[in-house]
N, CA, C and O atoms as a GROMACS GRO file, in nm:
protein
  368
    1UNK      N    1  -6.212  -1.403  -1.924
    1UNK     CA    2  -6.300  -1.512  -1.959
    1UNK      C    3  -6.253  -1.640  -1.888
    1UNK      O    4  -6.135  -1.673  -1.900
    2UNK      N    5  -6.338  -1.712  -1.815
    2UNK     CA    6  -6.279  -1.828  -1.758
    2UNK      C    7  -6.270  -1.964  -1.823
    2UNK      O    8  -6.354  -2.016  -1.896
    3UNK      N    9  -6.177  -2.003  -1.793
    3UNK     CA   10  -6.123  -2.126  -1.880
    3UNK      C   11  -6.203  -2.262  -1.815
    3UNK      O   12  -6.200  -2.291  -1.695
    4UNK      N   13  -6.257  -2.317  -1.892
    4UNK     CA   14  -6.317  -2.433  -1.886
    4UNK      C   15  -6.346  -2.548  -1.973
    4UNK      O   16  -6.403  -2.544  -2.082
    5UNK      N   17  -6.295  -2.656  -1.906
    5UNK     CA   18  -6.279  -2.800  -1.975
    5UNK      C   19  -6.370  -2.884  -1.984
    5UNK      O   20  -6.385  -2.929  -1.871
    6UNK      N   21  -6.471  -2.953  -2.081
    6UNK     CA   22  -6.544  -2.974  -2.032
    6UNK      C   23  -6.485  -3.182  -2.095
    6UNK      O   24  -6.434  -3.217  -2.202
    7UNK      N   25  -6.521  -3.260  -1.979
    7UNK     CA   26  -6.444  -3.413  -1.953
    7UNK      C   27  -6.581  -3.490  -1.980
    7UNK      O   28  -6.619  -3.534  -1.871
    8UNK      N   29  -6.660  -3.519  -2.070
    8UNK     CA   30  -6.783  -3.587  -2.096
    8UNK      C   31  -6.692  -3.798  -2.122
    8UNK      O   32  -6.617  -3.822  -2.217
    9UNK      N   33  -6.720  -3.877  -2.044
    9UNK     CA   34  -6.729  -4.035  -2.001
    9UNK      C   35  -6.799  -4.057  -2.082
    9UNK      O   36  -6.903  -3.990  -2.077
   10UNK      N   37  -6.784  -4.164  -2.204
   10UNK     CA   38  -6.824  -4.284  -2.324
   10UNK      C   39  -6.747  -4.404  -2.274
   10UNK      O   40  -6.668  -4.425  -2.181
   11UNK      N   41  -6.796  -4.467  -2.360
   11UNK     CA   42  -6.813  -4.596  -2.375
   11UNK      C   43  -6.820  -4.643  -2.518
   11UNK      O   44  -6.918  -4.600  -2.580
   12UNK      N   45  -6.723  -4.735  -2.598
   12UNK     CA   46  -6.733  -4.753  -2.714
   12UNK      C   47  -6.856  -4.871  -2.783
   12UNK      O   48  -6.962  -4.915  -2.738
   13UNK      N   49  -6.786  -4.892  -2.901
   13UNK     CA   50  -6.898  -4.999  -2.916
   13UNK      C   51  -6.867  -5.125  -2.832
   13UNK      O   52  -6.967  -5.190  -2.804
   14UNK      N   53  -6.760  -5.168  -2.791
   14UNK     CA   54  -6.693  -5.283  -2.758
   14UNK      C   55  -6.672  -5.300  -2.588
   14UNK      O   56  -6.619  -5.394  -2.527
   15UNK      N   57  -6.740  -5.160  -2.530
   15UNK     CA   58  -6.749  -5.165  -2.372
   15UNK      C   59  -6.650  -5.087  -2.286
   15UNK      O   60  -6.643  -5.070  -2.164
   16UNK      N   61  -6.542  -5.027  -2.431
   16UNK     CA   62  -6.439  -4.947  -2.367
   16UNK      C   63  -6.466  -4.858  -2.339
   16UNK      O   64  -6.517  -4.782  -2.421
   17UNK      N   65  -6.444  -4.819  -2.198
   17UNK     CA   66  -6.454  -4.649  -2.156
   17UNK      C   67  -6.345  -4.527  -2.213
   17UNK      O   68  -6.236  -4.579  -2.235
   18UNK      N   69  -6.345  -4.455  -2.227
   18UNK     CA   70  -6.303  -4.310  -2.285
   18UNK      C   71  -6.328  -4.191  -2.240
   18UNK      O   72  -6.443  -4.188  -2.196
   19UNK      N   73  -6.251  -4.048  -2.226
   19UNK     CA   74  -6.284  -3.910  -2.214
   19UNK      C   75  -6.284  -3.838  -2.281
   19UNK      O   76  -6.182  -3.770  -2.293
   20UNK      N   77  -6.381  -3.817  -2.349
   20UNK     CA   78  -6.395  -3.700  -2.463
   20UNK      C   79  -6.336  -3.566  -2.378
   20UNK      O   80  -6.392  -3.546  -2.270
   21UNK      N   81  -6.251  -3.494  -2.408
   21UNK     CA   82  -6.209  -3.358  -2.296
   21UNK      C   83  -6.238  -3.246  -2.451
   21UNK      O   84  -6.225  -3.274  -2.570
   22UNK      N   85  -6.262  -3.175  -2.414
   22UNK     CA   86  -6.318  -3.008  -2.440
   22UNK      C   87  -6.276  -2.882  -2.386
   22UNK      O   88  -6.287  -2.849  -2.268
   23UNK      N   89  -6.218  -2.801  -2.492
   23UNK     CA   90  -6.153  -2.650  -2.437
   23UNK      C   91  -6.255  -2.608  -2.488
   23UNK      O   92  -6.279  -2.637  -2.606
   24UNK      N   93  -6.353  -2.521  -2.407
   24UNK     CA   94  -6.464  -2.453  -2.420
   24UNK      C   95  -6.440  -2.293  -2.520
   24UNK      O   96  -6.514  -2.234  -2.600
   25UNK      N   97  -6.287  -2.262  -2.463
   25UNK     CA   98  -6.244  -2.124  -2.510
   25UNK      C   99  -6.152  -2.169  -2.681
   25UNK      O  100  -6.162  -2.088  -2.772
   26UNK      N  101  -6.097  -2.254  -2.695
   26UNK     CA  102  -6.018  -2.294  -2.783
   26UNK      C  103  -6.063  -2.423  -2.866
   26UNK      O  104  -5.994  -2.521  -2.893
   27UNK      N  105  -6.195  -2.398  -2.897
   27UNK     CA  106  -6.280  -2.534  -2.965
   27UNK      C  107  -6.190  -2.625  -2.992
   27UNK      O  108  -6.152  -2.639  -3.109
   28UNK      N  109  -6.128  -2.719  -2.870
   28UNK     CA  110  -6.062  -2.840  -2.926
   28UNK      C  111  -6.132  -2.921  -2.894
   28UNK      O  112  -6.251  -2.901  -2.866
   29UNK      N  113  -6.054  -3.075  -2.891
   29UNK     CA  114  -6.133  -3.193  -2.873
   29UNK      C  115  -6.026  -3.262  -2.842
   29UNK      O  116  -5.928  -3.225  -2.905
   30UNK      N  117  -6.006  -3.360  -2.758
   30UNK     CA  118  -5.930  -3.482  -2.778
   30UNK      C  119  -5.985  -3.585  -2.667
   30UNK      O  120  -6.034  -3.569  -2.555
   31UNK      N  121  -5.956  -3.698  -2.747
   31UNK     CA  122  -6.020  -3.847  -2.688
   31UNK      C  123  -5.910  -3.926  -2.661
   31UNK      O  124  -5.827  -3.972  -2.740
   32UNK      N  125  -5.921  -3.943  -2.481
   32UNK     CA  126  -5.849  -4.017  -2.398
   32UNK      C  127  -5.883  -4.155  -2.391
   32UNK      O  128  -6.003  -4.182  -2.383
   33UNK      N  129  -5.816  -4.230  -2.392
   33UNK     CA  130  -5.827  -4.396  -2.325
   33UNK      C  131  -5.734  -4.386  -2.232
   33UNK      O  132  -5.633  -4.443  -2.273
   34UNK      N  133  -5.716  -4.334  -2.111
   34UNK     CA  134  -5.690  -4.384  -1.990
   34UNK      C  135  -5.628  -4.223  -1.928
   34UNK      O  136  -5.593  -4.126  -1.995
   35UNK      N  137  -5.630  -4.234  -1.822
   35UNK     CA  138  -5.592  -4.093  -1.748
   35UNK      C  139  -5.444  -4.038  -1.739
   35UNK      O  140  -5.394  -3.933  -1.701
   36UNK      N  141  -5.400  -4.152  -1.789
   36UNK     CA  142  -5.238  -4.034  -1.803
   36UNK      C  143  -5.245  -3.978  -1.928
   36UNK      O  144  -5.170  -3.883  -1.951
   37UNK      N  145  -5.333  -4.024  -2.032
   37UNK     CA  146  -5.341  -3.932  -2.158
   37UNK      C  147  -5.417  -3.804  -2.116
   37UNK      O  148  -5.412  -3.685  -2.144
   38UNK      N  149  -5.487  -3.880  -2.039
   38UNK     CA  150  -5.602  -3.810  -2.002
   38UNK      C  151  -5.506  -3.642  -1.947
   38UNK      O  152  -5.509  -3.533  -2.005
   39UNK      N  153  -5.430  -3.680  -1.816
   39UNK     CA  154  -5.407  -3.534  -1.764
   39UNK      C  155  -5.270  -3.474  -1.869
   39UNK      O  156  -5.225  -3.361  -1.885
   40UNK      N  157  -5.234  -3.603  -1.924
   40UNK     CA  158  -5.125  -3.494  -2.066
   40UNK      C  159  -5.225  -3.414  -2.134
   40UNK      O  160  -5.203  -3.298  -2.168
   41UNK      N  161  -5.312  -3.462  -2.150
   41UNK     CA  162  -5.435  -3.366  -2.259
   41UNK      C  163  -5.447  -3.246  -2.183
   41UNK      O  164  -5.400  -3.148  -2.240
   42UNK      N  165  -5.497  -3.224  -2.066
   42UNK     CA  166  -5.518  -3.128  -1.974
   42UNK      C  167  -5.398  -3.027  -1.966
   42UNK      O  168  -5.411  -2.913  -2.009
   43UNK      N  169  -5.268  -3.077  -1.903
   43UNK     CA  170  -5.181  -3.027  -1.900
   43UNK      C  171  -5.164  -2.924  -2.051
   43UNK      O  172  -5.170  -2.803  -2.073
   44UNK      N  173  -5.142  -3.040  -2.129
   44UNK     CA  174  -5.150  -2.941  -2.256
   44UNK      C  175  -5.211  -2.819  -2.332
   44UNK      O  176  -5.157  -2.735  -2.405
   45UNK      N  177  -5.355  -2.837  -2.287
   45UNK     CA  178  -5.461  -2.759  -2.309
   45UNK      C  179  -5.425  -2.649  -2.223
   45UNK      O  180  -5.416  -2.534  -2.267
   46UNK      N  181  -5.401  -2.684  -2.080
   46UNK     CA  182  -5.427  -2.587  -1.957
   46UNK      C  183  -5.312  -2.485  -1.973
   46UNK      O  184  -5.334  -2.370  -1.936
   47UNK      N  185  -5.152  -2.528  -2.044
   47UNK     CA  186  -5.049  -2.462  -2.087
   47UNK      C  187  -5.053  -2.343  -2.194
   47UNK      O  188  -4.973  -2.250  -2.201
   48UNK      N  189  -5.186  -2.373  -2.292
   48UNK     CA  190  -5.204  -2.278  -2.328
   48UNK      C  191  -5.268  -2.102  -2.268
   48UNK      O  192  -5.250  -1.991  -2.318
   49UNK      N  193  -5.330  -2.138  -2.165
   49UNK     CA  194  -5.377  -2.044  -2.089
   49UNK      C  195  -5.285  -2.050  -1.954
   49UNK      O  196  -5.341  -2.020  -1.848
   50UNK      N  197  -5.159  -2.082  -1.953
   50UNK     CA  198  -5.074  -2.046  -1.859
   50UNK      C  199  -5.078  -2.137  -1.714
   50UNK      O  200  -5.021  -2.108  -1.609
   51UNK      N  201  -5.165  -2.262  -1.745
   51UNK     CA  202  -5.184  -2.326  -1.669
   51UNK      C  203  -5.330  -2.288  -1.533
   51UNK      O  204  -5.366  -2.346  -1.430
   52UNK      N  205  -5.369  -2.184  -1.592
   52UNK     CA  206  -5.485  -2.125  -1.526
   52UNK      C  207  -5.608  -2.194  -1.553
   52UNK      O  208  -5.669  -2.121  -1.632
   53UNK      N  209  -5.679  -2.300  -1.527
   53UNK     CA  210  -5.758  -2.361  -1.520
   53UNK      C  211  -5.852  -2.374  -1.406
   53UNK      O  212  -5.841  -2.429  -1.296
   54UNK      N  213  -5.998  -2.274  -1.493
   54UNK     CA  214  -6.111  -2.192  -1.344
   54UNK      C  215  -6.150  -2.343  -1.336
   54UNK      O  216  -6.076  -2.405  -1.260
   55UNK      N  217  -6.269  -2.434  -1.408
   55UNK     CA  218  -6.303  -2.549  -1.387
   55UNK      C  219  -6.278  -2.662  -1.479
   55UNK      O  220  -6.234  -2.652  -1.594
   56UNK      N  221  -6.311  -2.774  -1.416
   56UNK     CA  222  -6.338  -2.913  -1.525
   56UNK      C  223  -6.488  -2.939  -1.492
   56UNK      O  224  -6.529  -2.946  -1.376
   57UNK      N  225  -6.564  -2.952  -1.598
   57UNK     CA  226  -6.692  -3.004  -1.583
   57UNK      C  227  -6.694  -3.117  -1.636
   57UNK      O  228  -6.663  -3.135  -1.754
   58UNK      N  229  -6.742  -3.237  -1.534
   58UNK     CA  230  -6.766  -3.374  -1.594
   58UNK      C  231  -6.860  -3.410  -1.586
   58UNK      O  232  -6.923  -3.396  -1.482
   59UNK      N  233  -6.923  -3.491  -1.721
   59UNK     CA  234  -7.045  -3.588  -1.740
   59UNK      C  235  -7.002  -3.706  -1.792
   59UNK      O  236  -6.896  -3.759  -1.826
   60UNK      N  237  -7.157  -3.739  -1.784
   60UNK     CA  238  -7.114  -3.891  -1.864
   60UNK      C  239  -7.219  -3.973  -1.970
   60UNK      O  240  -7.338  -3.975  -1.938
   61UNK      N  241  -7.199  -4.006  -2.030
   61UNK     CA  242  -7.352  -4.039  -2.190
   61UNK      C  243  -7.440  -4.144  -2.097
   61UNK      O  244  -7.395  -4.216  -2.008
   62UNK      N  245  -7.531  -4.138  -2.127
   62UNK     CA  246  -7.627  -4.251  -2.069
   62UNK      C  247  -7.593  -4.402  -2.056
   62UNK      O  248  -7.638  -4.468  -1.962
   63UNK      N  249  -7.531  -4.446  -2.132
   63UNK     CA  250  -7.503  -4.601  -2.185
   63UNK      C  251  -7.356  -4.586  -2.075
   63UNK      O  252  -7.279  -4.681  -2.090
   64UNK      N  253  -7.321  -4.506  -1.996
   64UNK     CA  254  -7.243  -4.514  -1.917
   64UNK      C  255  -7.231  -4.641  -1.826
   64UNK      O  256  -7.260  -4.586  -1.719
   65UNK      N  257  -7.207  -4.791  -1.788
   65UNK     CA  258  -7.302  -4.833  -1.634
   65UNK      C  259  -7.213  -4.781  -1.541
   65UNK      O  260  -7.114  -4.710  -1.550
   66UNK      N  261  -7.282  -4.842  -1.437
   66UNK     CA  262  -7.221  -4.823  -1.287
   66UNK      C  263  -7.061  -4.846  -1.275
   66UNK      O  264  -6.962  -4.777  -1.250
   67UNK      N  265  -7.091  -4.985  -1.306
   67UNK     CA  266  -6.937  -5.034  -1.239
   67UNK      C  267  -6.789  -5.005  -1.350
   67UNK      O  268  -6.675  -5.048  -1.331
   68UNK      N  269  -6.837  -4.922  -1.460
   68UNK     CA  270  -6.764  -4.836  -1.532
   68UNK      C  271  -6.730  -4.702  -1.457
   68UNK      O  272  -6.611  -4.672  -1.465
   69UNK      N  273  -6.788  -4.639  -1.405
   69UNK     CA  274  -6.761  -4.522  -1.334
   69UNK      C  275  -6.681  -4.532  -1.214
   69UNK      O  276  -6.585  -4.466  -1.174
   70UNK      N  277  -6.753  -4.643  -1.162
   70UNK     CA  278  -6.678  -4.737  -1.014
   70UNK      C  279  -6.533  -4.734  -1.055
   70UNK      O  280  -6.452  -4.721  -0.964
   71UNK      N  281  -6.485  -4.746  -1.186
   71UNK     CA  282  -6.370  -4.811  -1.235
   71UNK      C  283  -6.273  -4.670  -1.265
   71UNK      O  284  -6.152  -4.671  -1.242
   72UNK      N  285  -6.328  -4.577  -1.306
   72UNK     CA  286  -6.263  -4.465  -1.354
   72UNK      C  287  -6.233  -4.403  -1.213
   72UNK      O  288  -6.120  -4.361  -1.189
   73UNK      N  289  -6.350  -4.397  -1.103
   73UNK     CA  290  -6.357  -4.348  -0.978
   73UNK      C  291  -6.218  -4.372  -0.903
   73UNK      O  292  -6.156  -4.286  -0.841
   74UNK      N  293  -6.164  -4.558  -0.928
   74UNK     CA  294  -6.071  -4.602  -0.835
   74UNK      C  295  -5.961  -4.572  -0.940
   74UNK      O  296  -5.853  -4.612  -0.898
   75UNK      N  297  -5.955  -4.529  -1.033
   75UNK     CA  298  -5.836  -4.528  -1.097
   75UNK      C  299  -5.772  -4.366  -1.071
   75UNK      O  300  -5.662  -4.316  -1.046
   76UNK      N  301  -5.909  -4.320  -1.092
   76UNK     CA  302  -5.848  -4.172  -1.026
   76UNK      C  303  -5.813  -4.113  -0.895
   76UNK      O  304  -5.765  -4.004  -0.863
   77UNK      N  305  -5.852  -4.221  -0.826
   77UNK     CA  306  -5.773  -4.205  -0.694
   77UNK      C  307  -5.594  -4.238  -0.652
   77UNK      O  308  -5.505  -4.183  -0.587
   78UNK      N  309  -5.615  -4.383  -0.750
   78UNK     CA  310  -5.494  -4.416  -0.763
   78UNK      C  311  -5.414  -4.349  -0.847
   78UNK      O  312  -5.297  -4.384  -0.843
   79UNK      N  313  -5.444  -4.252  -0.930
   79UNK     CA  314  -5.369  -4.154  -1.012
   79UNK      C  315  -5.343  -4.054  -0.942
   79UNK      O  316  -5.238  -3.992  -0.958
   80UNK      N  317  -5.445  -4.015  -0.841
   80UNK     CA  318  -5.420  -3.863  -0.736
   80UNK      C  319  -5.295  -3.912  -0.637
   80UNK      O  320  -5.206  -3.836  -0.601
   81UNK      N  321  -5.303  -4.051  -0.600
   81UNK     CA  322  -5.250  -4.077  -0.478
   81UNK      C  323  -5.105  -4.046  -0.535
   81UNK      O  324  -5.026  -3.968  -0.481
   82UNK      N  325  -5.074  -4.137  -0.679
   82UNK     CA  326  -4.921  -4.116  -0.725
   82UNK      C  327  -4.870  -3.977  -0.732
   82UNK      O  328  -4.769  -3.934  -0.677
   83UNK      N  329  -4.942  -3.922  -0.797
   83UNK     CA  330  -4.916  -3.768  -0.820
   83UNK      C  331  -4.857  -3.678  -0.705
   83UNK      O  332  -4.776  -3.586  -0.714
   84UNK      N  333  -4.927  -3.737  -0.580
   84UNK     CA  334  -4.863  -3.651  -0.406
   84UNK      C  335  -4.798  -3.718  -0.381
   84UNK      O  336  -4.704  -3.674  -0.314
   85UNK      N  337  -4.798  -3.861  -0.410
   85UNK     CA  338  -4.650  -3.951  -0.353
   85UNK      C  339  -4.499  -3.861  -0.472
   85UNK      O  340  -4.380  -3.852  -0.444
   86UNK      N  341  -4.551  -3.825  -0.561
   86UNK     CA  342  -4.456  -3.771  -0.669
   86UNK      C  343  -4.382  -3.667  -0.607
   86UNK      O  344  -4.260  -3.661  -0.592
   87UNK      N  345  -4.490  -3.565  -0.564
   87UNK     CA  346  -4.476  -3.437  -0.493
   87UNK      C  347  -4.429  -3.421  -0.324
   87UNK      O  348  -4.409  -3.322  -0.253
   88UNK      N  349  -4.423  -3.564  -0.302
   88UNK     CA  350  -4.382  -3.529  -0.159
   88UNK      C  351  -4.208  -3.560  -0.193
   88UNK      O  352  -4.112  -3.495  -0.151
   89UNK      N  353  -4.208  -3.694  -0.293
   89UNK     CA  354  -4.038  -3.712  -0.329
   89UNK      C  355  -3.951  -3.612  -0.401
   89UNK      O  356  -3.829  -3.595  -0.402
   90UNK      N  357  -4.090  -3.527  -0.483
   90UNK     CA  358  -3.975  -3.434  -0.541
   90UNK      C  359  -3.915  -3.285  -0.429
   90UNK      O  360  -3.828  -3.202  -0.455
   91UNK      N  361  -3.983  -3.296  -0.332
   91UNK     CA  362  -3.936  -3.185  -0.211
   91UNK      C  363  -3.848  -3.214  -0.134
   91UNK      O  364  -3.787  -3.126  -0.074
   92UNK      N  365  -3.817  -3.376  -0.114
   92UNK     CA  366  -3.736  -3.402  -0.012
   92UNK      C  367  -3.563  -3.381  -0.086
   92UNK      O  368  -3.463  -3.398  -0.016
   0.00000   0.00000   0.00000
């Protein structure tokens, strides 16, 4: 059975963005405010199935705007970028 996460983008009452994340196989739930919770959640989840993780499916609620996504967009770049800067220091 393939393992899948599903990462649905809110927005609170107050304008804060959030990741609702979802184990499709292990009916959980947990709600992120910012992406290092964010990939501890993952990590965690994904540890239960041995770290075998087939997909992440992401959406996002309507009341989403633009320059909220814009915002999660550049943060997750800057989270990817640390992560290989991590991985290139931990080889040397």
């Amino acid at each position: 059975m393939a393992v899948i996460f599903e990462s649905l983008i809110k927005v609170d009452e107050e304008g804060k963005w959030f990741i609702e994340l979802s184990d499709s196989l292990g009916d959980r739930t947990a709600i992120c405010y910012d992406l290092d919770e964010y990939s501890q959640r993952v990590e965690d989840f994904g540890g239960d199935y041995g770290g075998n993780i087939d997909e992440v499916r992401w959406s996002k609620d309507e009341n989403v705007p633009p320059h909220t996504m814009d915002e999660i967009r550049l943060e997750m770049s800057r989270h990817q970028e640390d992560i290989e800067k991590n991985k290139a220091e931990n080889q040397n």
